[in-house]
C-alpha positions in Angstrom: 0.0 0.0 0.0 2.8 2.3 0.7 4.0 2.5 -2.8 0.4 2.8 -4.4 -0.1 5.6 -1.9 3.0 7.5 -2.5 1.7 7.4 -6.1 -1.4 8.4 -5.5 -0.4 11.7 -3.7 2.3 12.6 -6.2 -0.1 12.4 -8.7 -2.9 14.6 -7.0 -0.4 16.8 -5.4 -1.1 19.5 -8.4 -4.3 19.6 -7.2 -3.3 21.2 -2.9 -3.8 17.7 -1.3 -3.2 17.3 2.1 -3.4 14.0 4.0 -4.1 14.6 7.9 -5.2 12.1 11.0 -6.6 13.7 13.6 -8.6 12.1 16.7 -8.3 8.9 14.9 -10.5 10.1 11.6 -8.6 10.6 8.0 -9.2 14.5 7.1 -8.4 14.7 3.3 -8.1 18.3 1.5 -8.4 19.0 -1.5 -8.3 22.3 -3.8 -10.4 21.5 -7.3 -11.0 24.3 -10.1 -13.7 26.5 -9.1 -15.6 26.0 -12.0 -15.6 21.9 -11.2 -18.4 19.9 -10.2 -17.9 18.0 -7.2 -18.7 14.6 -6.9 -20.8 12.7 -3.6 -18.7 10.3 -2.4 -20.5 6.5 -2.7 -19.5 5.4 0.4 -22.0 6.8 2.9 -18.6 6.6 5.4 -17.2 9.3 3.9 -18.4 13.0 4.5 -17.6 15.8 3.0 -17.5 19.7 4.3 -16.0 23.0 2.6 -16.2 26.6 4.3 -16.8 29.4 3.0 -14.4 31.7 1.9 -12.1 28.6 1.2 -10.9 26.8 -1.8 -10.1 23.3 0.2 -12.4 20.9 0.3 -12.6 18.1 3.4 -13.2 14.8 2.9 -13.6 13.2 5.9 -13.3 9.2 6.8 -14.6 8.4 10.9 -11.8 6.1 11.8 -8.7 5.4 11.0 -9.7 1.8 10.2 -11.3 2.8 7.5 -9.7 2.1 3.8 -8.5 6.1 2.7 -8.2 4.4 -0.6 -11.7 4.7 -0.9 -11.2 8.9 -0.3 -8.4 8.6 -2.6 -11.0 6.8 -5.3 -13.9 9.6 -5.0 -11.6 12.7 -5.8 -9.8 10.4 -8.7 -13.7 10.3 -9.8 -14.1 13.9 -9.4 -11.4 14.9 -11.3 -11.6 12.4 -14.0 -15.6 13.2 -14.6 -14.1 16.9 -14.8 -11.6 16.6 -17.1 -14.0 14.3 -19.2 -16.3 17.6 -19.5 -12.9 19.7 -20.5 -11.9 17.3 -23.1 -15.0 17.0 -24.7 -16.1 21.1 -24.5 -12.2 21.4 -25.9 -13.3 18.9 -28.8 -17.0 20.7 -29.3 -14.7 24.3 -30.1 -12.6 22.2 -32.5 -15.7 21.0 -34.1 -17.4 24.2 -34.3 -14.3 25.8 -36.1 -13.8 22.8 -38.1 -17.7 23.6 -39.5 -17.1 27.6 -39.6 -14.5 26.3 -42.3 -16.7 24.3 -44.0 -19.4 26.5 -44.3 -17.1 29.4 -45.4 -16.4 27.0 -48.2 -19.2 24.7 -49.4 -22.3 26.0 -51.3 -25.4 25.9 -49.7 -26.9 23.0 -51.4 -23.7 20.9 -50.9 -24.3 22.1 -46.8 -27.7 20.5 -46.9 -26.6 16.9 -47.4 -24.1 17.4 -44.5 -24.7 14.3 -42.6 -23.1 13.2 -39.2 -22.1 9.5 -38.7 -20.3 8.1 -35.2 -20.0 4.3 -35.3 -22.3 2.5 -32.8 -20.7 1.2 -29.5 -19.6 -2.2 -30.0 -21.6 -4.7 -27.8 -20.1 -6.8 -25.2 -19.6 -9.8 -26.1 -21.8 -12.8 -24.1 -24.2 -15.0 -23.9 -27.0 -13.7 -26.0 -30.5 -14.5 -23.0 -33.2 -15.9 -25.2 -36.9 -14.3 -25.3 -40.2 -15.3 -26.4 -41.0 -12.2 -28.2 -39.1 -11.8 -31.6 -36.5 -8.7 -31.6 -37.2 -6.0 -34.6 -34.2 -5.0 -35.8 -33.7 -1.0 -36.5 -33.4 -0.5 -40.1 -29.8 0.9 -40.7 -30.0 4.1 -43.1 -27.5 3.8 -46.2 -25.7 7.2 -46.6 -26.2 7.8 -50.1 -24.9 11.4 -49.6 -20.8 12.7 -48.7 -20.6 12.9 -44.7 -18.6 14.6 -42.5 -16.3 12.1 -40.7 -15.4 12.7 -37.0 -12.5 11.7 -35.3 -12.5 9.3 -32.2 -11.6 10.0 -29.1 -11.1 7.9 -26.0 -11.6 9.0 -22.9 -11.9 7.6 -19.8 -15.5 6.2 -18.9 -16.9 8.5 -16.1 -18.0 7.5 -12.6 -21.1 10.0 -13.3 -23.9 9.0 -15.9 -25.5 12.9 -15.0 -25.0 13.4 -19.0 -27.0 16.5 -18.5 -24.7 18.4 -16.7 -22.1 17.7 -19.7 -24.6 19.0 -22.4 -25.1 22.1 -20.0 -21.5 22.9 -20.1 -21.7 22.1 -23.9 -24.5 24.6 -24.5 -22.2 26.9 -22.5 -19.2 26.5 -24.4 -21.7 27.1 -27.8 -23.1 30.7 -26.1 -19.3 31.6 -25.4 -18.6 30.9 -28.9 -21.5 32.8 -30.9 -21.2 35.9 -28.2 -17.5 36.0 -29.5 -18.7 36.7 -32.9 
């Protein structure tokens, strides 16, 4: 554990961490971007507190016995749901500008065939559960027309499935963008 600890703290120490026991209970703090969305921790065990007037955050485990691995785990989730959000509104402004330039460029009729076309998510592979009741299929549209390809990007999967506060920030990012103009 020592090692994987060590790690853990070099690698969040951008971020103001401070690791403290007092009267047997883990304090954790932690300084995230203000903009950030802070994540509940899953484990009931571990509380959380901020003051006002005071960047750090407290995460807070009620005994020493406790696994601080499992502090450790929620603000890894916090900041990888966050950067999640910054990679994909940094990928949304490369997109926009990528269609500025192709609107600049293309004729208006050429424009209206613009399609957009990600590849499905591959389905995990198993054993198929049988039903009664025959599956319709989704018919799958031929692109007669030129589409835009996009690129892919991986990213790491998020411990958050709020997708709604990720298209918020999104339709943030778009106001910024025509306000600029």
């Amino acid at each position: 554990m020592g090692n994987e600890f060590n790690e853990r703290i070099a690698e969040l120490s951008k971020y103001g961490i401070s690791v403290n026991v007092y009267e047997g209970n883990f304090i954790v703090s932690i300084s995230y971007p203000a903009e950030w969305k802070i994540l509940n921790p899953k484990d009931k065990n571990i509380l959380m507190s901020q003051a006002e007037n005071n960047p750090h955050l407290f995460y807070y485990a009620m005994s020493c016995q406790y696994d601080i691995g499992l502090i450790f785990d929620t603000i890894e989730g916090t900041i990888d749901y966050n950067k999640a959000i910054e990679m994909k509104i940094t990928l949304f402004k490369e997109k926009v500008a990528e269609l500025q330039g192709i609107f600049a460029e293309t004729d208006y009729n050429e424009l209206k065939q613009l399609q957009f076309v990600l590849p499905k998510p591959q389905k995990k592979r198993g054993r198929k559960k049988t039903t009664l009741k025959a599956e319709a299929e989704e018919p799958v549209e031929q692109a007669t027309e030129p589409a835009v390809e996009t690129e892919e990007v991986a990213e790491q999967p998020t411990t958050n499935p709020d997708a709604s506060e990720i298209d918020a920030k999104v339709a943030m990012a778009l106001k910024q963008n025509k306000t600029r103009k």
